[in-house]
C-alpha positions as CSV (number, residue, x, y, z in Angstrom):
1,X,-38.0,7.7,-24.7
2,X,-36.8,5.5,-27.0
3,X,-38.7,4.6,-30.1
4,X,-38.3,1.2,-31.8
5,X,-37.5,1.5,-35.7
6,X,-38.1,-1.8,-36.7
7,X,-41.5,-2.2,-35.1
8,X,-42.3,1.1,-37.0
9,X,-40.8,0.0,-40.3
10,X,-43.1,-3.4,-39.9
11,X,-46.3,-1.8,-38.7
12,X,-45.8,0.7,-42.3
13,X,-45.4,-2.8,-44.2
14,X,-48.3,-4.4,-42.6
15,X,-50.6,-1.9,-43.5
16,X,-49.9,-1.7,-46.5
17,X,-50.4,-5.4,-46.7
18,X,-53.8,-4.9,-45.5
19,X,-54.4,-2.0,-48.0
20,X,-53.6,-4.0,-50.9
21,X,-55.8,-7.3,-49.3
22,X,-58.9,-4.8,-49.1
23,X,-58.6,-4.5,-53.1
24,X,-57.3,-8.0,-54.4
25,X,-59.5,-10.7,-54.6
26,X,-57.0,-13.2,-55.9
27,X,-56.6,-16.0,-53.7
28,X,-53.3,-17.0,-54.1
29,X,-52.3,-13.6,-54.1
30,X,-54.3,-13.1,-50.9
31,X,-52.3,-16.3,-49.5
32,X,-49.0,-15.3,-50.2
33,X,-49.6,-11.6,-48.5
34,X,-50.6,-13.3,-45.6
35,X,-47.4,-15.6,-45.3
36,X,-45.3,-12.3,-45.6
37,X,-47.9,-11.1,-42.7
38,X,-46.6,-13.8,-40.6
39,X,-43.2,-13.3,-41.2
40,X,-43.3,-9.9,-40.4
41,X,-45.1,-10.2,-36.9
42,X,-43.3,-13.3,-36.1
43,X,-40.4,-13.5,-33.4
44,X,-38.3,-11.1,-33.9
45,X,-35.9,-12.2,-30.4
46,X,-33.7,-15.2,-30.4
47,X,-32.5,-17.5,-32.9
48,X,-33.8,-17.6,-36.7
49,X,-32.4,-20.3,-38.6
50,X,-32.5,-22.4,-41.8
51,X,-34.6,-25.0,-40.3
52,X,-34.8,-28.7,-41.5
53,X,-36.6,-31.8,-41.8
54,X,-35.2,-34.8,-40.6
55,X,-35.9,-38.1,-42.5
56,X,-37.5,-39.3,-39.4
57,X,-39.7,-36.5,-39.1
58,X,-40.8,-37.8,-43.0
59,X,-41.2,-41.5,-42.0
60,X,-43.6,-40.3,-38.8
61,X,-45.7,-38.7,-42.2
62,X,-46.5,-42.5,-43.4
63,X,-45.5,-44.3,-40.6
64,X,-46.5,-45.7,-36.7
65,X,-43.4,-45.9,-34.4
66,X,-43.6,-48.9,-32.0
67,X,-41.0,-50.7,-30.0
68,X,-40.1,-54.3,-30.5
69,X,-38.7,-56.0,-27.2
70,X,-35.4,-58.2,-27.7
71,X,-36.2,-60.9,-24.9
72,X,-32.3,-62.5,-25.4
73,X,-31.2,-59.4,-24.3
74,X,-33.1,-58.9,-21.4
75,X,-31.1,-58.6,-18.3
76,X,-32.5,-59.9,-14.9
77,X,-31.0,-59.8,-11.5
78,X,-34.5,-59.7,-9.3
79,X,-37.7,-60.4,-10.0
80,X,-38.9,-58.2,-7.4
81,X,-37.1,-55.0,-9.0
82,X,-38.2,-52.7,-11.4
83,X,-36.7,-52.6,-14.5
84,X,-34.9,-50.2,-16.4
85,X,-35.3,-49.8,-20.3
86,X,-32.6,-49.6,-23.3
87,X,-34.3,-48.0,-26.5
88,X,-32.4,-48.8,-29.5
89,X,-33.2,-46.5,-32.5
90,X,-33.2,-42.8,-33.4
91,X,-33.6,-40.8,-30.1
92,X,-36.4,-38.8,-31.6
93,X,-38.7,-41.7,-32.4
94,X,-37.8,-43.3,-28.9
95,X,-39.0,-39.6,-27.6
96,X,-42.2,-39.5,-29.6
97,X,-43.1,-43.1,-27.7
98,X,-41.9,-41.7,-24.5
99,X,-44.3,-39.3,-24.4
100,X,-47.2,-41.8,-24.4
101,X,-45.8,-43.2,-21.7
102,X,-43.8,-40.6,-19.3
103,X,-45.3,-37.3,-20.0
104,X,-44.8,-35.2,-17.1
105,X,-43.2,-38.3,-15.1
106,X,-39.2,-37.6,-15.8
107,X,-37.2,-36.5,-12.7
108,X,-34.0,-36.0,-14.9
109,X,-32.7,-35.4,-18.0
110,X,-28.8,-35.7,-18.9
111,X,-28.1,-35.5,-22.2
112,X,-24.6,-35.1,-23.9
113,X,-25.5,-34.8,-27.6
114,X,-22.9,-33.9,-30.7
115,X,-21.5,-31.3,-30.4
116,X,-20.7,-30.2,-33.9
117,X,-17.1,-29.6,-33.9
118,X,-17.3,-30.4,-37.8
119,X,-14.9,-33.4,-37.3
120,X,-17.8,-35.9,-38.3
121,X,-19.0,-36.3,-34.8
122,X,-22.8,-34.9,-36.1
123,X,-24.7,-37.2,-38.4
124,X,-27.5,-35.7,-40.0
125,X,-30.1,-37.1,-42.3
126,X,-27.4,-40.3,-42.7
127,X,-24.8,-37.6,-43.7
128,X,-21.6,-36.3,-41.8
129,X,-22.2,-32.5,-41.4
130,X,-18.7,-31.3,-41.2
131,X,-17.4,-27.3,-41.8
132,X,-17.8,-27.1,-45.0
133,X,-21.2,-27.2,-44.6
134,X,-23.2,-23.8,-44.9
135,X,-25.7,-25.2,-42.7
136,X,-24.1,-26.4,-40.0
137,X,-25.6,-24.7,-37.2
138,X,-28.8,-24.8,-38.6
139,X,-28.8,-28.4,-38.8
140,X,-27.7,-28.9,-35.1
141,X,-30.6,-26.3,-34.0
142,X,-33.3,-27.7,-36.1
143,X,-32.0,-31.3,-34.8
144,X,-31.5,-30.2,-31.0
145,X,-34.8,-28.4,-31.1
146,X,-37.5,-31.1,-31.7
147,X,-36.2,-33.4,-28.7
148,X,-35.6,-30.2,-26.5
149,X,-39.5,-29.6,-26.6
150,X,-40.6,-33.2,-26.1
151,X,-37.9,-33.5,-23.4
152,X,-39.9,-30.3,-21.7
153,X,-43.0,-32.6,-22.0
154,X,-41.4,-35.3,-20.5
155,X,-40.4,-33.5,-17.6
156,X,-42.2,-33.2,-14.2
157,X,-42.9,-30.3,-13.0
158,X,-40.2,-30.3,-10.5
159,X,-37.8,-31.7,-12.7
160,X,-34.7,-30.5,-14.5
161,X,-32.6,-31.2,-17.9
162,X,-28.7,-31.2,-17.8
163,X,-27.0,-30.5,-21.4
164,X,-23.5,-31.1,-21.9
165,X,-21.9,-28.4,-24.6
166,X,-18.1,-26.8,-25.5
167,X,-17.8,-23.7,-27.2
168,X,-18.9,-24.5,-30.7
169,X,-22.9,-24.5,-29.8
170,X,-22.9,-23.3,-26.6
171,X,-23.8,-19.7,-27.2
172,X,-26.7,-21.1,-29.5
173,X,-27.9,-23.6,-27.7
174,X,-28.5,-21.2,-24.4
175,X,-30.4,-18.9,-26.6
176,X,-32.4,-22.1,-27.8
177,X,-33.1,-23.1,-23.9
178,X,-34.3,-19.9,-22.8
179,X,-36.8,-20.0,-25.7
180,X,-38.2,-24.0,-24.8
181,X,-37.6,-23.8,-21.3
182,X,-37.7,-19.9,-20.3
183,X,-35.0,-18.2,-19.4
184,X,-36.4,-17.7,-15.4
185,X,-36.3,-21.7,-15.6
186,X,-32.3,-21.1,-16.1
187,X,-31.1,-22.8,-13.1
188,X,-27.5,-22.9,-14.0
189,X,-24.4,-22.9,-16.1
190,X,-21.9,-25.3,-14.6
191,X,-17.9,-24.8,-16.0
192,X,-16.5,-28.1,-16.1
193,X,-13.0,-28.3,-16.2
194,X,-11.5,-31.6,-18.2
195,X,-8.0,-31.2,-18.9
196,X,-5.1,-29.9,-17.2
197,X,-3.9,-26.2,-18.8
198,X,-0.2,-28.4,-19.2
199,X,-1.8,-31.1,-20.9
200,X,-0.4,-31.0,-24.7
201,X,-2.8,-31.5,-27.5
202,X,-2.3,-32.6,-31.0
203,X,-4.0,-30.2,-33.1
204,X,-1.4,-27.5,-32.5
205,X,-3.9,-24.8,-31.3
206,X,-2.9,-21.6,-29.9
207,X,-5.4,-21.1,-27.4
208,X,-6.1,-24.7,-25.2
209,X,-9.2,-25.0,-24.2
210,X,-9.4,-26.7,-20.4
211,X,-13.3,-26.1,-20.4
212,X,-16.7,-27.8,-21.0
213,X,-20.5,-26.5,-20.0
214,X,-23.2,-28.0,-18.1
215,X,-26.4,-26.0,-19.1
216,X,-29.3,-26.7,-16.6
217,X,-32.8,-25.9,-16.5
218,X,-35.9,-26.5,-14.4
219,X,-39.5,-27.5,-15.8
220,X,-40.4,-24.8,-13.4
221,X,-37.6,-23.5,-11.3
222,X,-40.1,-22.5,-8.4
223,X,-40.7,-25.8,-8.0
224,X,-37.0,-27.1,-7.8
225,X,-35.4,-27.7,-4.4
226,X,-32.0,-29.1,-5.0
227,X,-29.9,-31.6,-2.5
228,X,-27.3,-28.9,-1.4
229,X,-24.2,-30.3,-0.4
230,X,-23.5,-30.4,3.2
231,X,-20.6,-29.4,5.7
232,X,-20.0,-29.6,9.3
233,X,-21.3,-27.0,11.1
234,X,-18.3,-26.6,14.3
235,X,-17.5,-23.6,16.4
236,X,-14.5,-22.7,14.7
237,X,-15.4,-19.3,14.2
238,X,-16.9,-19.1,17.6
239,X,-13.7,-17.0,18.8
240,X,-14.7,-13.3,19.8
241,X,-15.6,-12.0,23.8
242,X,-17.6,-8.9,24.3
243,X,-17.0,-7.1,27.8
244,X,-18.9,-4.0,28.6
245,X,-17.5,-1.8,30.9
246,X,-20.4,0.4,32.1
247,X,-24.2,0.5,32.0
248,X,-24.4,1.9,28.6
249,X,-27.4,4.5,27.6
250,X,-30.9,2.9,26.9
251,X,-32.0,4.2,23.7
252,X,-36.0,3.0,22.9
253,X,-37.6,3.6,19.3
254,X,-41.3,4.4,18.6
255,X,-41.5,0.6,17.5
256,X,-40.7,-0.7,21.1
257,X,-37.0,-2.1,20.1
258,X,-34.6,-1.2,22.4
259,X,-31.2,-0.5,21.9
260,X,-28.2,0.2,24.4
261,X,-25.5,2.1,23.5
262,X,-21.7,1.5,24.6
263,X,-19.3,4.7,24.1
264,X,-15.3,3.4,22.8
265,X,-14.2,3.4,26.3
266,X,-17.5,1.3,27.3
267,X,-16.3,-2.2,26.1
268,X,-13.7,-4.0,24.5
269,X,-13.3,-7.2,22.3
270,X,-10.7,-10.0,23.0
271,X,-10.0,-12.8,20.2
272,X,-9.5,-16.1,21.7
273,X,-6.9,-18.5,20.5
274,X,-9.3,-21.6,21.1
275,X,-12.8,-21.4,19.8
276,X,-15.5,-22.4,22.0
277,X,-19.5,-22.2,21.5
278,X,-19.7,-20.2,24.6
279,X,-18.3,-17.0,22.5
280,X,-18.8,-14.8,19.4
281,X,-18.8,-15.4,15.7
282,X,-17.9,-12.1,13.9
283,X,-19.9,-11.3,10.4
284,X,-19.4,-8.6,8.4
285,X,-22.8,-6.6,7.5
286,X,-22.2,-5.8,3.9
287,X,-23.4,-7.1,0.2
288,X,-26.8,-9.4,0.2
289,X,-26.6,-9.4,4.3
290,X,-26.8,-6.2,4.3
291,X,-29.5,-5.5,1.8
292,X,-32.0,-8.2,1.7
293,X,-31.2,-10.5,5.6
294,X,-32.8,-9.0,8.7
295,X,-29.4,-8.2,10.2
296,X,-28.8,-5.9,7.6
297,X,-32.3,-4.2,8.1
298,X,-31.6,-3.3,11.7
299,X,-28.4,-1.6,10.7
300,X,-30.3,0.1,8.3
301,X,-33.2,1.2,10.6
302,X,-31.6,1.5,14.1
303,X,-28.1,1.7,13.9
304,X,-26.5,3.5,10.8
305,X,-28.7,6.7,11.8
306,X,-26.8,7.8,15.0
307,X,-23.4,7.1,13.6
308,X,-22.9,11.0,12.3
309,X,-23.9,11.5,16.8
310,X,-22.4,8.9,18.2
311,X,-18.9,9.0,16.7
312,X,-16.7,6.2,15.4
313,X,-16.3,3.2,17.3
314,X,-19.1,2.6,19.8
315,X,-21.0,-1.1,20.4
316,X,-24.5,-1.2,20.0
317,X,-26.8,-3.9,22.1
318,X,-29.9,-4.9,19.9
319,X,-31.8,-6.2,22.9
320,X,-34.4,-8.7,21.7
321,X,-32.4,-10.2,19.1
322,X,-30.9,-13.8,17.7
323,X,-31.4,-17.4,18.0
324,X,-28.6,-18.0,20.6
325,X,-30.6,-17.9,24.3
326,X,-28.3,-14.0,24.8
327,X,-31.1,-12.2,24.2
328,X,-29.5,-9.7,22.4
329,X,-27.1,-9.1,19.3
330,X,-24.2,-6.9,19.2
331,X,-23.2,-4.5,16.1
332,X,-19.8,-2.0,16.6
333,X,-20.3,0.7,14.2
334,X,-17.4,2.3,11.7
335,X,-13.9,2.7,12.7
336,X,-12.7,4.9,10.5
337,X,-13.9,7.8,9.0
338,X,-15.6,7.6,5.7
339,X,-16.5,4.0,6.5
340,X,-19.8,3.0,6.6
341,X,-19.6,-1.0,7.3
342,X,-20.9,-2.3,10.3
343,X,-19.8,-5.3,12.4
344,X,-22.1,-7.8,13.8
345,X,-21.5,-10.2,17.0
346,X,-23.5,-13.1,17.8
347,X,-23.8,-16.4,19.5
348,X,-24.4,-20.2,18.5
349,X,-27.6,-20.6,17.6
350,X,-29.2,-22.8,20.5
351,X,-30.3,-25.6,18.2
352,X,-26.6,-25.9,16.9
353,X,-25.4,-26.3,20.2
354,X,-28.2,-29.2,21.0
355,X,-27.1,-31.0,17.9
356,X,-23.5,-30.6,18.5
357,X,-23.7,-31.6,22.5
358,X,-25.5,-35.1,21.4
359,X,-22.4,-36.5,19.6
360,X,-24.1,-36.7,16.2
361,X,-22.4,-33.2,14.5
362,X,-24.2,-30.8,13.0
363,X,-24.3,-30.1,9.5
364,X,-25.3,-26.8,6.7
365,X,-26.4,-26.5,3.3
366,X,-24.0,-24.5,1.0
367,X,-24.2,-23.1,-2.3
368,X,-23.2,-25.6,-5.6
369,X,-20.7,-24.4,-7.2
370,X,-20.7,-23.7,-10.7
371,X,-17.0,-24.5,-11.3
372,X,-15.9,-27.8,-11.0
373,X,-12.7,-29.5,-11.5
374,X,-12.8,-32.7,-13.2
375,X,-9.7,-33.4,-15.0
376,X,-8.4,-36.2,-13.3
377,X,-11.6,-38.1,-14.2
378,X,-11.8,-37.5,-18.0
379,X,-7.8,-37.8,-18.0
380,X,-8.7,-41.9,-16.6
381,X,-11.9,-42.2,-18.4
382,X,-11.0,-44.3,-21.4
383,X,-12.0,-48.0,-20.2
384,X,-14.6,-46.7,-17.4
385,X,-16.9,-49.5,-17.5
386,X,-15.1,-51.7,-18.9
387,X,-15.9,-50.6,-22.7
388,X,-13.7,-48.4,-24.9
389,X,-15.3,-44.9,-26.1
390,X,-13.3,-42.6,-28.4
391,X,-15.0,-39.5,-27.7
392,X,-17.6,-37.8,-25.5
393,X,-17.7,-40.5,-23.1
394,X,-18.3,-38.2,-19.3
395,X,-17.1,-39.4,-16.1
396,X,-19.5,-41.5,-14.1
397,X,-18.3,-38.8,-11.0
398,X,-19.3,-35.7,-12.8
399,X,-22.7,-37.9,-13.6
400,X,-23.3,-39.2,-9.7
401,X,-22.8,-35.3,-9.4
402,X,-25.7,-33.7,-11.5
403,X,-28.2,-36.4,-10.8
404,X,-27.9,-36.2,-7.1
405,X,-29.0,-32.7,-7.4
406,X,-32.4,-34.0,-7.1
407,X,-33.8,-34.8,-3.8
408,X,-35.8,-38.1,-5.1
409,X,-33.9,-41.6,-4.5
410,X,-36.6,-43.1,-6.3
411,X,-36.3,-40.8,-9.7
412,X,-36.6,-41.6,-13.6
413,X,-33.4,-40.7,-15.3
414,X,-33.3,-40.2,-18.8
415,X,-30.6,-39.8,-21.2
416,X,-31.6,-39.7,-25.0
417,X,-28.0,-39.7,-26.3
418,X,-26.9,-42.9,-24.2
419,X,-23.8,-43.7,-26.3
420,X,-21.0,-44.9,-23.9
421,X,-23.8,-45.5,-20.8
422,X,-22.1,-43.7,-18.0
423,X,-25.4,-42.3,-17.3
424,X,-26.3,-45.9,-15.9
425,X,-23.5,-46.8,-14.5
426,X,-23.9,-43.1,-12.5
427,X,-27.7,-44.3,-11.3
428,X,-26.5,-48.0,-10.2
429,X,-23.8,-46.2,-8.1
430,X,-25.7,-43.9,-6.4
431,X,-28.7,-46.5,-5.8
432,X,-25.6,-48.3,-4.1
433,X,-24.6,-45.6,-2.0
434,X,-27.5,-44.4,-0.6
435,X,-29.9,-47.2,-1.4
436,X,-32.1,-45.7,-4.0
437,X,-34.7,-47.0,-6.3
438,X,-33.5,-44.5,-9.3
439,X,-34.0,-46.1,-12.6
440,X,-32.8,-45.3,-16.4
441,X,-34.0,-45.1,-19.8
442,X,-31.3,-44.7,-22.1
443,X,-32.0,-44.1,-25.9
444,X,-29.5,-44.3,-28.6
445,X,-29.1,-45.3,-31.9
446,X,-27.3,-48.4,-33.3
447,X,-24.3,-46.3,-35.7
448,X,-21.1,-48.7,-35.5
449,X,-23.2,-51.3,-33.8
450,X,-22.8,-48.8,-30.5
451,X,-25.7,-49.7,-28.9
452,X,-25.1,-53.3,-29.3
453,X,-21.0,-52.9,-28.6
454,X,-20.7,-50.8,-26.5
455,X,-23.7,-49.3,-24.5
456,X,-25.6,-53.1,-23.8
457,X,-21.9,-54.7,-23.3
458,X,-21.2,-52.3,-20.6
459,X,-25.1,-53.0,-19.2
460,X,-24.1,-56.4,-18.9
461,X,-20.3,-55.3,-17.3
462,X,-21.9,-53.6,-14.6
463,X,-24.8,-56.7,-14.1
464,X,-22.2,-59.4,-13.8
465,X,-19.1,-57.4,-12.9
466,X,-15.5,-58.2,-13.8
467,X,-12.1,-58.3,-11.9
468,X,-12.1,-54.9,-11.7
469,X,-15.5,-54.2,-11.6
470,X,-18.1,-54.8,-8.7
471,X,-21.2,-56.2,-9.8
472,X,-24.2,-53.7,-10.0
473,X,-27.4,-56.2,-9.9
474,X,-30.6,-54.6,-12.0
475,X,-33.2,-55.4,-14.2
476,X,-33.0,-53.9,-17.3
477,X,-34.9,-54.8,-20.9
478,X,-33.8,-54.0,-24.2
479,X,-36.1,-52.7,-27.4
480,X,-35.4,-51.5,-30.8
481,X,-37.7,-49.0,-32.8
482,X,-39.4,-50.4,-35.4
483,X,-42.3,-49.1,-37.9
484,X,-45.8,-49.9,-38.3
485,X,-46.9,-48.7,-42.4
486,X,-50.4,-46.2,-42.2
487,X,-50.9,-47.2,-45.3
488,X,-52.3,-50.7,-45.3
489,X,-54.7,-51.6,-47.3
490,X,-55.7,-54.4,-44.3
491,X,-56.8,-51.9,-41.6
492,X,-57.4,-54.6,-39.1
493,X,-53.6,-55.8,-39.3
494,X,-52.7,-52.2,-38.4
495,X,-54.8,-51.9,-35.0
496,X,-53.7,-55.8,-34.3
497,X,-50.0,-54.9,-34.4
498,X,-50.4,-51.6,-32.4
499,X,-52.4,-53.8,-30.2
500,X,-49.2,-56.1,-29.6
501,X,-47.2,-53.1,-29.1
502,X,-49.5,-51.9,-25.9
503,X,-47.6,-54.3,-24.1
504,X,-44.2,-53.2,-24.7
505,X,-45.6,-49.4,-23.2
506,X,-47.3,-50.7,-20.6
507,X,-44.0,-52.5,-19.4
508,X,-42.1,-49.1,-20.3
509,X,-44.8,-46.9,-18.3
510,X,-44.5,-49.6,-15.3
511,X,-40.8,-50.7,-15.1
512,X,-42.7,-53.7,-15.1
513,X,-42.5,-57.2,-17.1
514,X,-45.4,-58.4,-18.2
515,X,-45.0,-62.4,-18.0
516,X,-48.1,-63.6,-19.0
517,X,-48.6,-65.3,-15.6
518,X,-48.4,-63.3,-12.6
519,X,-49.0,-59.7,-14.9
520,X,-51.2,-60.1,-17.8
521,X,-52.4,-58.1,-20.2
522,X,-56.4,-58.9,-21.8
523,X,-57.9,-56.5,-24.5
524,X,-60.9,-58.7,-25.6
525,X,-64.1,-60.0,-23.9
526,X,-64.1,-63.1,-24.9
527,X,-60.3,-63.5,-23.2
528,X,-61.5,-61.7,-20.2
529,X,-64.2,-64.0,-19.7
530,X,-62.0,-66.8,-19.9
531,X,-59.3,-65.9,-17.5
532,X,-62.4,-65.4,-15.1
533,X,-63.4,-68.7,-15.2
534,X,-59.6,-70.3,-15.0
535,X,-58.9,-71.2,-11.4
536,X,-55.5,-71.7,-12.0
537,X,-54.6,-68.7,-13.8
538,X,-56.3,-66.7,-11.1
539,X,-54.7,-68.1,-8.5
540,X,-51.0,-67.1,-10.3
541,X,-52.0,-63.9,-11.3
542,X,-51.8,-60.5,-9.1
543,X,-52.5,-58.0,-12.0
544,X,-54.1,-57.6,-15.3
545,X,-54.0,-54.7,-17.5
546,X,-57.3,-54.8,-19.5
547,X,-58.9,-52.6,-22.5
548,X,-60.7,-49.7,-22.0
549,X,-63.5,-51.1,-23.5
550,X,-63.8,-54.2,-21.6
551,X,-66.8,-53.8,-19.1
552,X,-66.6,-56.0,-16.2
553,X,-69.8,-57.7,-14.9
554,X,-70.4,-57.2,-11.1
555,X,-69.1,-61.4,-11.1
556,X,-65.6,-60.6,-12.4
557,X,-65.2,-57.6,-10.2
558,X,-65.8,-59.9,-7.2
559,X,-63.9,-63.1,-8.5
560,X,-60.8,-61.0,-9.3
561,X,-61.2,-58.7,-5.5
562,X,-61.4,-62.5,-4.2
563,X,-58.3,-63.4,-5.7
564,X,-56.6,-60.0,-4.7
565,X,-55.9,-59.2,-8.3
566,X,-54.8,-55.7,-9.2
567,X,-57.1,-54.4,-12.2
568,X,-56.4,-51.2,-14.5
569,X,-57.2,-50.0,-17.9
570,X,-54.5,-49.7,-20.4
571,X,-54.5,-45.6,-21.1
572,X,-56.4,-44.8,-24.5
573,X,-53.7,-42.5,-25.5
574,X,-50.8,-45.1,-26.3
575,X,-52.3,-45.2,-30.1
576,X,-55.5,-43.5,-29.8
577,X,-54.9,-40.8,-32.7
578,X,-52.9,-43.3,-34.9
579,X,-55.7,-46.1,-34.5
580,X,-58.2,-43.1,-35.2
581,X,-56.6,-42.4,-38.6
582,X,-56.8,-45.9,-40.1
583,X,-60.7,-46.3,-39.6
């Protein structure tokens, strides 16, 4: 039995917490007793840090994020496409909108944040955090943690989040994962290998690391079903021929299975030098086969009993048995003494052989990997797209990789620390291949003009290609974060510009553009009334977004059904609370 000290040694200080709380009546005594109370009985498993406030989580104190739309950089190739979104700004105020808009409605999340080397590639508060920084790590946690939960939000239920990482956070931010997302939801940790073990490095280190980390997780991993890669499925280790020599002895179980029994000098086995899917495929019965897959089980119950009578050697005939039209299965028990693994003979499965007869192959789901090897990609990655990035640009392979573990060619890919775009220019290359509909929302901020230079240029690369570059055609808008004030002393001003910003989430929510003509938006009466009466307008239009508290008259209803015009109600919760706190 083991006995757990530290919950005793709490417990003791707890009650005597309460003890003294029964005779103080001092209230700020009494307060400050039951803040020790909570740190006491708070979690005592996982990571405990220093945390910190971010100046944007004190600006969300006094003020209303909104997004402004820059219409001069709006890229589009088809009007008929939806259209993908660039949110310029600080990823956790482009977060906080997103979850207006896309709670629950993100298929994927790849993110590739700092990874706080201490060579000024983490900014916090406006401030380079480098080593000689005692809070370092608590920094990175506090900063990783509040978009880590709101990316959990975001997520659908059969969705999953990708994190890039190298050593200097990696051990923290798994801890940090299995806390927001669970540790069951753990679906992976990839090795990624990025430079050769020859390759020399500058920095005249000892000990050369070759190796990156993919951390993965699921929303809900018993709801994940990932696109396994596929091989062909041929008969090349269809090679084996079973002869039996005699009649064999019948053996029958209690349970009705029948087995027939094949002494050493009963049969023999012959291995072909051309495979065919006439013969065998030898499998060992051993590890997880053995244990948890039927085969193993009728070792277990049928086979493995008579080995200590039957001797070493013989061929048992599981009558009854397999998938191939035989009707049976063979197993040849041990060898040699003190073995105790088991052999097992079977044919093509019939539906195999159907698929492989009509010309088209056959193909298997295998296992991913969780090493993969790409070096030669980050060693050719420095102009990928056509823009320069110094550091932590990722491979648009490695990218096309991760996403396409999910099943849905029409998913929302987001990445909240866009920087160089490669996760983009990895969606527009797999829409290309297999003719998806993915789209992206990428979300950085504007440092060094890198959202400007270098993320929208290479938007625009990949729209209107180059020499080297094939043109990938999308539609694509851009917004920066901007700030409503609460504290206004004209209250109607506040609900008119949050108001104006319903139309930037509605287009966000929609991956649509609202042009005024064939997609309006109408949040008064007296504008609704209008459009009703406006022949022309109706004629133009095909949806309208209007306020929840317009109430259509039975007239409107029929004039806009007449003039197949899509109605819906622009969700209350875009600014509902923040609206509700300046009346």
């Amino acid at each position: 039995m083991s006995i757990n000290l530290s919950k005793q040694k709490r417990d003791k200080m707890i009650e005597t917490i309460n003890k003294i709380k029964e005779t103080t009546i001092d209230e700020e005594t009494l307060k400050n007793l039951s803040l020790i109370e909570y740190e006491l009985i708070k979690k005592k498993y996982g990571l405990i840090w220093e945390e910190h406030e971010e100046r944007v989580d004190e600006e969300l104190k006094t003020q209303i994020p909104t997004f402004e739309e820059v219409k001069e950089k709006e890229i589009i190739s088809n009007e008929n496409d939806s259209f993908n979104f660039l949110l310029e700004g600080d990823n956790l105020h482009s977060l906080y909108l997103l979850e207006k808009t896309h709670k629950g409605k993100i298929d994927v999340i790849y993110i590739d944040p700092p990874y706080n080397t201490g060579n000024e590639d983490f900014i916090y508060n406006d401030k380079i955090v480098d080593n000689e920084d005692g809070y370092r790590h608590s920094k990175w946690l506090s900063f990783m943690k509040n978009r880590l939960y709101i990316a959990k939000d975001l997520l659908k239920e059969n969705g999953f989040i990708f994190i890039s990482i190298d050593d200097n956070e990696f051990a923290q931010l798994k801890i940090l994962c299995d806390e927001i997302f669970g540790e069951n939801n753990r679906i992976s940790t990839h090795h990624i290998q990025v430079r050769y073990a020859e390759k020399s490095l500058a920095d005249g280190k000892q000990v050369k690391p070759v190796m990156e980390y993919v951390l993965i997780y699921a929303k809900d991993s018993c709801k994940v079903e990932l696109n396994l890669p596929k091989e062909e499925y041929t008969d090349a280790s269809f090679i084996y021929e079973i002869k039996e020599k005699g009649n064999g002895r019948k053996i029958k179980y209690d349970d009705g299975t029948e087995v027939v029994l094949y002494m050493p000098n009963q049969w023999s086995i012959e291995k072909k030098e051309k495979s065919s899917i006439s013969l065998l495929k030898e499998t060992w019965v051993s590890g997880t086969i053995y244990s948890k897959m039927s085969y193993g089980q009728v070792v277990r119950k049928y086979i493995e009993p008579r080995y200590e009578e039957d001797g070493l050697g013989c061929l048992y005939k599981v009558i009854g048995r397999g998938e191939d039209g035989l009707g049976y299965r063979y197993y040849v028990g041990p060898a040699k003494k003190n073995s105790t693994r088991c052999k097992m003979y079977s044919g093509m499965p019939l539906s195999r052989v159907e698929e492989i007869n009509s010309g088209n192959g056959s193909y298997r789901d295998i296992p991913i990997s969780n090493l993969l090897d790409f070096a030669p990609d980050f060693g050719n990655i420095v102009n990928e797209g056509g823009v320069p990035f110094n550091s932590g640009k990722k491979p648009v392979k490695m990218l096309k990789e991760l996403i396409n573990y999910n099943k849905n060619k029409d998913s929302i890919v987001l990445d909240f620390f866009a920087g160089s775009g490669s996760t983009a220019h990895a969606v527009l290359e797999l829409n290309k291949e297999d003719n998806g509909k993915r789209r992206f929302i990428l979300c950085t901020n504007n440092e060094n003009n890198i959202c400007e230079n270098v993320t929208f240029k290479r938007m625009n690369i990949l729209n209107y290609g180059t020499a080297r570059i094939a043109p990938l055609k999308f539609n694509m808008k851009y917004y920066k974060t901007t700030y409503v004030p609460k504290i206004n002393s004209e209250e109607q001003s506040i609900q008119e510009n949050l108001l104006l910003n319903i139309k930037n989430l509605i287009q966000l929510e929609n991956g649509i553009s609202i042009d005024d003509k064939k997609i309006r938006v109408i949040l008064t009466e007296e504008e609704i009334d209008r459009f009703s009466l406006n022949e022309n307008e109706l004629i133009e239009c095909e949806k309208i977004y209007i306020s929840s508290d317009i109430l259509l008259t039975l007239k409107q209803e029929k004039v806009f059904r007449e003039n197949n015009i899509e109605v819906y109600i622009v969700p209350e919760y875009y600014f509902e609370e923040e609206i509700k706190e300046v009346l």
